[in-house]
N, C-alpha and C positions, 0 to 999 in steps of 0.2 A: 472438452475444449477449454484449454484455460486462456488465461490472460493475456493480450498479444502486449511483447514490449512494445516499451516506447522508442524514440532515437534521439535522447535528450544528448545536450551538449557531453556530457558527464559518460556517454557508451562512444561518442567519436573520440575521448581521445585516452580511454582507459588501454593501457599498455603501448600508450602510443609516444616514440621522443620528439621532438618537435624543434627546431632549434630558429627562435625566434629574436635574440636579442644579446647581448652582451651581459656576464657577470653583475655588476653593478645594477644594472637597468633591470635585469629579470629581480633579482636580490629583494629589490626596492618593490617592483611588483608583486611578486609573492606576497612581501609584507602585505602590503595593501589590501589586497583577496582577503586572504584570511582577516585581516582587521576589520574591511568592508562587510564580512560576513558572520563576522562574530558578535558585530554592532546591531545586525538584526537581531540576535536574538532577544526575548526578556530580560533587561537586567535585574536578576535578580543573586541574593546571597548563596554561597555554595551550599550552603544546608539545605535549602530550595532545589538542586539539579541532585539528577538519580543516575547522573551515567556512572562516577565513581562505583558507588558501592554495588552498580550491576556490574560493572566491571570484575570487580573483586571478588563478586561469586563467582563470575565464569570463569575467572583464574585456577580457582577452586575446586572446580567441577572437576568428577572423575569421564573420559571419554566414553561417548556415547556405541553401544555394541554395534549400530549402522552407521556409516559414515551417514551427517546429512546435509543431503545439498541438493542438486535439481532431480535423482533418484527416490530422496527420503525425507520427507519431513514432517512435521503436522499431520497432515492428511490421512499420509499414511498409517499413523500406528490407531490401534484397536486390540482389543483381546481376543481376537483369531487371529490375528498374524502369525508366519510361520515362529518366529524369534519373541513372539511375546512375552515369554517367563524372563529372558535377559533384560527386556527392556524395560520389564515393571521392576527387575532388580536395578538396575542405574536408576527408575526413581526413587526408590528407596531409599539408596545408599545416597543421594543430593538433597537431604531436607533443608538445608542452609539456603539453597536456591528458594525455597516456599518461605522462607521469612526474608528474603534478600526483594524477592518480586513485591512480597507485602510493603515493605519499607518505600521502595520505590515507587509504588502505583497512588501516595499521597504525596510525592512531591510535584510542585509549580511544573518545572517542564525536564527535559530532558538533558541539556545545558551541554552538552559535548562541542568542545572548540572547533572550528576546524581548522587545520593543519598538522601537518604528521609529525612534524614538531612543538605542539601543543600539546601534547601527553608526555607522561612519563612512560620511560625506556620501556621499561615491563610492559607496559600495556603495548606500544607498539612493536616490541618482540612478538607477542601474540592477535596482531594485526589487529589492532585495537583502536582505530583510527580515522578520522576521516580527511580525505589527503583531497586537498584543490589547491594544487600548488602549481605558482611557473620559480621555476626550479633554476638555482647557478647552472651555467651553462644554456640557460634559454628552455631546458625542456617543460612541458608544459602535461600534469598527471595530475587526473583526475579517477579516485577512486574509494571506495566506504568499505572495505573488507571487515569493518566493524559489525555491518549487518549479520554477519553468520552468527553472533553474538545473540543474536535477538531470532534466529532461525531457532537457533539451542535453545531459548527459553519456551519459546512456543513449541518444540518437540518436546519435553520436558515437559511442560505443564497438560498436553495431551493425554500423556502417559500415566501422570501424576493423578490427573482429572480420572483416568477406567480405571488404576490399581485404588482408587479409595473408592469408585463404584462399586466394583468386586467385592467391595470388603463391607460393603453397605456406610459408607463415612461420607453422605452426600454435601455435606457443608462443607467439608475439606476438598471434596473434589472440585467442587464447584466454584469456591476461593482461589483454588490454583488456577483455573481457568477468567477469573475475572480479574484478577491480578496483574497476569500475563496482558491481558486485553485493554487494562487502563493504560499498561506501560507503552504497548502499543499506538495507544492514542495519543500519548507524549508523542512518540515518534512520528506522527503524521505532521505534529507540526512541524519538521524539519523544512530547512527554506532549499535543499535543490532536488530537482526535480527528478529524480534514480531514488533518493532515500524519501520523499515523499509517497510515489508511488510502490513504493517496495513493502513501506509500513503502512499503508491504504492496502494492499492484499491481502498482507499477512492477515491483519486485522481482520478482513474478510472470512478470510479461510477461518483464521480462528470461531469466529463465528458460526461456521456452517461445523465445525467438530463437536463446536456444543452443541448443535439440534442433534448431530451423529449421538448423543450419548445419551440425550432425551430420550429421541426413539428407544435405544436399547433399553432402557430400564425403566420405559412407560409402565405407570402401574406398583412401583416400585419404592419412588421418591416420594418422602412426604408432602403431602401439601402445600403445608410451611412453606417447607424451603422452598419449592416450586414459585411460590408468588411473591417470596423475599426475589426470588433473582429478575421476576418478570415486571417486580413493579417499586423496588427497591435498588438493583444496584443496576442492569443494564443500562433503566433509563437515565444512568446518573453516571457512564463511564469519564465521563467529562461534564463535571458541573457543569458549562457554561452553555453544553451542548444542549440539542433539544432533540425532536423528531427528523429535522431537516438539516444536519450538521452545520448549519448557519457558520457557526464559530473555525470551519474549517476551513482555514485561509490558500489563497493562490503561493503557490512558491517563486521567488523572485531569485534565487540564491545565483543561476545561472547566467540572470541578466549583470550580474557583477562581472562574471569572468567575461562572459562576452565583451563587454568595457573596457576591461585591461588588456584584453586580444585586440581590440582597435585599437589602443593607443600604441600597443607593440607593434604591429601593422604598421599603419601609419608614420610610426616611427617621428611622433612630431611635425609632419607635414601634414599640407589639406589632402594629400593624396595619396592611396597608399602606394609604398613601396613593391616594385613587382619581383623582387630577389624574395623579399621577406615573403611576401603573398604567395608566391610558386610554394614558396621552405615547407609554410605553414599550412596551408590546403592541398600542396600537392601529396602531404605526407598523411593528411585526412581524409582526403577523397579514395585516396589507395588503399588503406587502411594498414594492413602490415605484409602486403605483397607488394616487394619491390619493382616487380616487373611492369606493373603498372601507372609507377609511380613518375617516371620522366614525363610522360603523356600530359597527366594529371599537373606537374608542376609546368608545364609548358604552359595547359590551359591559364590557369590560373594568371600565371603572368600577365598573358593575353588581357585577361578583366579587368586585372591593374589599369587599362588606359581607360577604360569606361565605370570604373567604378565611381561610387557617388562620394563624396569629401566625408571627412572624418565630423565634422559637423552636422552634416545631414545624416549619416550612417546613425550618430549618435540620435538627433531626433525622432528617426524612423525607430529604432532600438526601442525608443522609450513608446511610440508610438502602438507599436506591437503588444510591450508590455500591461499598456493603458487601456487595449481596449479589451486585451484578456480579463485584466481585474473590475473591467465593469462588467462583460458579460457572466462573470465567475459570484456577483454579488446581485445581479437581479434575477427574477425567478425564472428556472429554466425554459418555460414557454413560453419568456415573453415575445412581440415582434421582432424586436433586435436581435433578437437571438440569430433569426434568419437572414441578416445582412450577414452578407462575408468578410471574414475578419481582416482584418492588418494583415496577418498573418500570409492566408492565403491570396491577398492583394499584391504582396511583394513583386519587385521587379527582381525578377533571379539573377540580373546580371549587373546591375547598377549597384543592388544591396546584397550581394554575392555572399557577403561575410553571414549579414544576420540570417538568409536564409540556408546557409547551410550549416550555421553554429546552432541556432536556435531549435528547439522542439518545437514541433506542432501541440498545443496544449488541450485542443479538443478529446483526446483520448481522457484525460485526466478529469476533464468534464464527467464524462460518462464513467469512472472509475468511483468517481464519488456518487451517484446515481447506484453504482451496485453497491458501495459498502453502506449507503442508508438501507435497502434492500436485506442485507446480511443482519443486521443490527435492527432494526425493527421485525424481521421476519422470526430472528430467536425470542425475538421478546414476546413476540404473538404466538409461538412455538410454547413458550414456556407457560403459557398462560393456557391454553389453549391443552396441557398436560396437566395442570394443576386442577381445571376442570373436569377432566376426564377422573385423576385418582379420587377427586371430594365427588365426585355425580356418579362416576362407573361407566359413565357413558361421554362419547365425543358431542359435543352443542351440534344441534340441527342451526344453527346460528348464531355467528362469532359475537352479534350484540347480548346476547346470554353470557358470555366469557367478561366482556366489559365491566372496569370498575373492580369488582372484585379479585380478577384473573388477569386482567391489560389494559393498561393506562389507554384509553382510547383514542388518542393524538397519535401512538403510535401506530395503529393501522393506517398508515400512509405507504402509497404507490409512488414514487420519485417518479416513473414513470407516466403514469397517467397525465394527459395534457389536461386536462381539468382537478389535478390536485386532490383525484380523491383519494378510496381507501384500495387496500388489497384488494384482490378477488377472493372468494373463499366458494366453496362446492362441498355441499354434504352429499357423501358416495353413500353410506351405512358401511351394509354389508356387496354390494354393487364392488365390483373388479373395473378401474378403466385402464387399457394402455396408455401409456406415454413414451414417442422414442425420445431416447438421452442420449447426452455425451458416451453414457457407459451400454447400449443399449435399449433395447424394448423393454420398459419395468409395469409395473401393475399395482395400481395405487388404490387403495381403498379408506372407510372409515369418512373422515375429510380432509379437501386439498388448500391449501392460500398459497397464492400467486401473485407475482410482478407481473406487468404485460411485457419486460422488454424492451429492447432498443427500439423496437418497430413502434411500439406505444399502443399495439393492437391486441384486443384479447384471443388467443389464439386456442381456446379453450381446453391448455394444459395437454394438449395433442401433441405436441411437441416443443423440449423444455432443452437447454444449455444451461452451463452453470453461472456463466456471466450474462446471460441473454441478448447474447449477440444474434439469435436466430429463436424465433419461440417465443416461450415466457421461461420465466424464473421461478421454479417449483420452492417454496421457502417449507413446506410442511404436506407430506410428510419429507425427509430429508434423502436426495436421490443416492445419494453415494453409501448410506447403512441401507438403503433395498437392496443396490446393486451387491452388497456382499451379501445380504439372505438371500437374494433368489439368484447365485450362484455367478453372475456376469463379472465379480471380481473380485481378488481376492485379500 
C-alpha cells in the first residue's frame, strides 16, 4: 500500500490552460509568484545552493537501462532483479554522480528558483525546472518535472549502494546512500506542497532501501561502519534536525498562488467576477474533459453572486494558513490538535475559491509522522546490526543496543500518544506471522515497530508500509523478506 497522493493546488492545475486575465496583467503576476516565492527561500550565496551542480551531473548522466518512473525506481533495484548486471553497470559507468551527490549533500539548501524561466535553456530543455507560472495569455501552469532528477539519484544511489555491497566496499556503498538522503533533506525543505511531499517520500523510501541492504549483508558489515552510520551520520542528516524533525517547516508556497488567483478573480473588485470565475474553476473542476466543463463553468458563475469579498476570501486564506502552521508546531497530541481546523470549517460556497484551490494539509501531518518513523527505525536498524556482528547474537533487549549501537533519543514512536519509544519483541528463534502490503511474511530473531495511524499496538499481526492500517514493521525490513520468501520479486 503506498502513499495516497495529495490534491495540492499544484495537481489541479498541472497541464491545465486556464485563461484568467489579459497579457499585461498575467505578465506582472507571473513576476510576482515567482518573486513572492523565491523571497521565501534562505538568502543565501550561490556557492551555498546544490541545485546547479546536481543539475550538471544529471546532464551528464548516461540513461538509465529501466525507464524510472511510477513502474521503476528506488524500491525497486536489488541484486536479484531480473536486469541487475545492467544496472550495477549504469553505476558504474556514473561515478561523477557519487562526487556530484558528496558536493551537494554539504550545502545550506537546495536554492532552485522558481520559474521556468529562472534557469538556463539547457537545464529546461531537459526539464529542469520548476514552473508556477500565470503565463502571457492568462494561462495559469503549475509543475516540478525537475523532480525525475532527484528520482535518478535515488535509483542510482540504490544501485550504487548493492554494486559496492557486492564487492564488500561498505563505506562507499553506504556514502552513496547518505549523500543521496542529505540532498534529499535539502529538498524537504521546498515551500509547495507537490515538491515537499514528493521529497518527504522519497526520503522515506530511501530509507526503508537502506534497512533492505542491512538485512541482506547482516553479519557481513563491519562494526565500525555499522555504528559510524547509526550514531554518526543518520542522526545528523540535517544538523539542525533532531529525533522529531522539529526543523521541518509547514510549506506555504501555494498560499502565494492562491493570492494571485484572487486578485485575478476578482479582477480589482470586492467581488469576484463570474465570466473570470466560470473561465477559471469551470476549467478546474472538469479537469481536461470538456464535456464537463459547461456545467462546471455555469456552476461557478452561479457562486460568483454569493461568494465572500476579496478581503474576506484574503483573511480567511490567511486564516487557514494560521492555523495549519500552529497545529504543524505544537506537539502532535496536543488537545488542539482535536479542534477542527480552518480548513475543514470552510464555507464551500461563500469561500468557494480557498476551498477548492487549497489542499487539505492533514495528510502532510501524518507524512511527517512516517518519515520520523523511516529515519529513526534505520538508525535503530543500524544499531541494532552492529550489535548483532560485535555480540553474534540479536539483544534480548534494545537497552543492551543503547549508547554504544543507538543514540537513545532516537528510539522514539511519532506515533505513540505518550511520546514514548518503539516497540521491540525478541522472537529468538520463534517464527511469527505478519499479514503485509506484500503478503503473509514470517519474522523472526527481533521485531521494532511503530503503532501506526491508529496509535494502537497491534502486536505486529498486521503491518502496511505507511501505517495506514496495523503497525509499521521498521526491523526486520518487510520488502527484503518479501523477496526471500518468494512473495516478490
Amino acid at each position: 500500500m503506498g502513499f495516497a497522493p495529495f490534491r495540492p493546488l499544484s495537481h489541479l492545475f498541472v497541464a491545465t490552460s486556464v485563461m484568467i486575465a489579459g497579457v499585461s496583467a498575467t505578465a506582472r503576476a507571473d513576476e510576482d509568484v515567482a518573486r513572492a516565492l523565491n523571497q521565501m527561500m534562505p538568502q543565501v550565496s550561490g556557492e551555498n545552493k546544490a541545485w546547479t551542480g546536481l543539475f550538471d551531473a544529471y546532464l551528464d548522466l548516461t540513461p538509465c537501462p529501466r525507464e524510472i518512473g511510477p513502474d521503476f525506481d528506488q524500491i525497486d533495484v536489488w541484486p536479484g532483479m531480473d536486469d541487475w548486471a545492467a544496472i550495477e553497470d549504469w553505476a558504474s559507468s556514473n561515478q561523477s554522480l557519487a562526487a556530484a551527490l558528496k558536493e551537494a549533500s554539504g550545502k545550506t539548501i537546495m536554492g532552485l528558483p522558481y520559474g521556468r524561466d529562472s534557469v538556463d535553456a539547457r537545464y529546461r530543455d531537459a526539464g529542469l525546472f520548476a514552473r508556477v507560472d500565470i503565463e502571457d495569455g492568462g494561462e495559469v501552469k503549475i509543475d516540478f518535472p525537475y523532480m525525475n532528477a532527484f528520482r535518478t539519484f535515488s535509483t542510482w544511489s540504490a544501485a550504487e549502494m548493492y554494486r559496492r555491497f557486492e564487492a564488500g566496499e561498505w563505506k562507499e556503498g553506504f556514502d552513496a546512500m547518505i549523500d543521496n538522503a542529505r540532498v534529499l533533506r535539502q529538498l524537504c525543505d521546498r515551500q509547495m506542497l507537490s515538491e515537499k511531499s514528493q521529497a518527504m517520500l522519497m526520503l522515506a523510501e530511501a530509507m526503508s532501501v537502506m534497512r533492505d541492504g542491512l538485512w541482506s549483508y547482516v553479519g557481513k558489515i563491519s562494526t565500525e561502519e555499522l555504528r559510524r552510520i547509526s550514531t554518526e551520520e543518520l542522526p545528523f542528516l540535517r544538523v539542525s534536525d533532531a529525533e522529531k524533525l522539529e526543523r521541518l517547516e509547514l510549506p506555504e508556497g501555494d498560499r502565494i498562488v492562491v493570492e494571485a488567483i484572487l486578485d485575478e478573480v476578482f479582477g480589482g473588485s470586492s467581488t469576484p467576477d463570474p465570466q473570470r470565475l466560470g473561465e477559471v474553476f469551470g476549467v478546474i473542476q472538469s479537469g481536461v474533459s470538456p464535456l464537463t466543463r459547461f456545467g462546471a463553468t455555469k456552476r461557478w458563475e452561479k457562486i460568483a453572486e454569493y461568494h465572500g469579498s476579496l478581503e474576506a476570501s484574503r483573511d480567511k486564506l490567511v486564516d487557514v494558513y494560521d492555523d495549519w502552521w500552529r497545529r504543524w508546531r505544537i506537539r502532535p497530541y496536543d488537545p488542539i490538535q482535536e479542534v477542527p481546523t480552518e480548513f475543514s470549517r470552510l464555507n464551500e460556497v461563500r469561500y468557494a475559491i480557498i476551498a477548492e484551490s487549497v489542499a487539505d494539509l492533514e495528510d502532510l501531518f501524518d507524512l511527517r509522522l512516517r518519515l520520523i518513523v523511516e529515519i529513526n527505525g534505520t538508525i535503530m536498524a543500524a544499531g541494532l546490526c552492529g550489535y548483532r556482528t560485535d555480540r553474534g547474537v540479536w539483544p534480548r533487549d534494545r537497552e543492551q543496543a543503547y549508547v554504544t549501537y543507538i543514540p537513545k533519543r532516537f528510539d522514539f514512536d511519532p506515533f505513540d500518544k505518550i511520546y514514548g519509544r518503539f516497540l521491540f519483541e525478541y522472537l529468538g528463534d520463534d517464527r511469527e506471522a505478519v499479514d503485509t502490503d506484500y503478503g503473509r511474511l514470517y519474522v523472526e530473531n527481533c521485531v521494532v515497530y511503530a503503532r501506526g495511524r491508529d496509535h494502537e499496538d497491534s502486536g505486529f499481526k498486521e503491518a502496511t508500509l505507511d501505517g495506514i492500517t496495523g503497525d509499521m514493521i521498521v526491523w526486520p525490513p518487510l520488502r527484503a523478506l518479501a523477496r526471500e520468501q518468494g512473495l516478490i520479486d
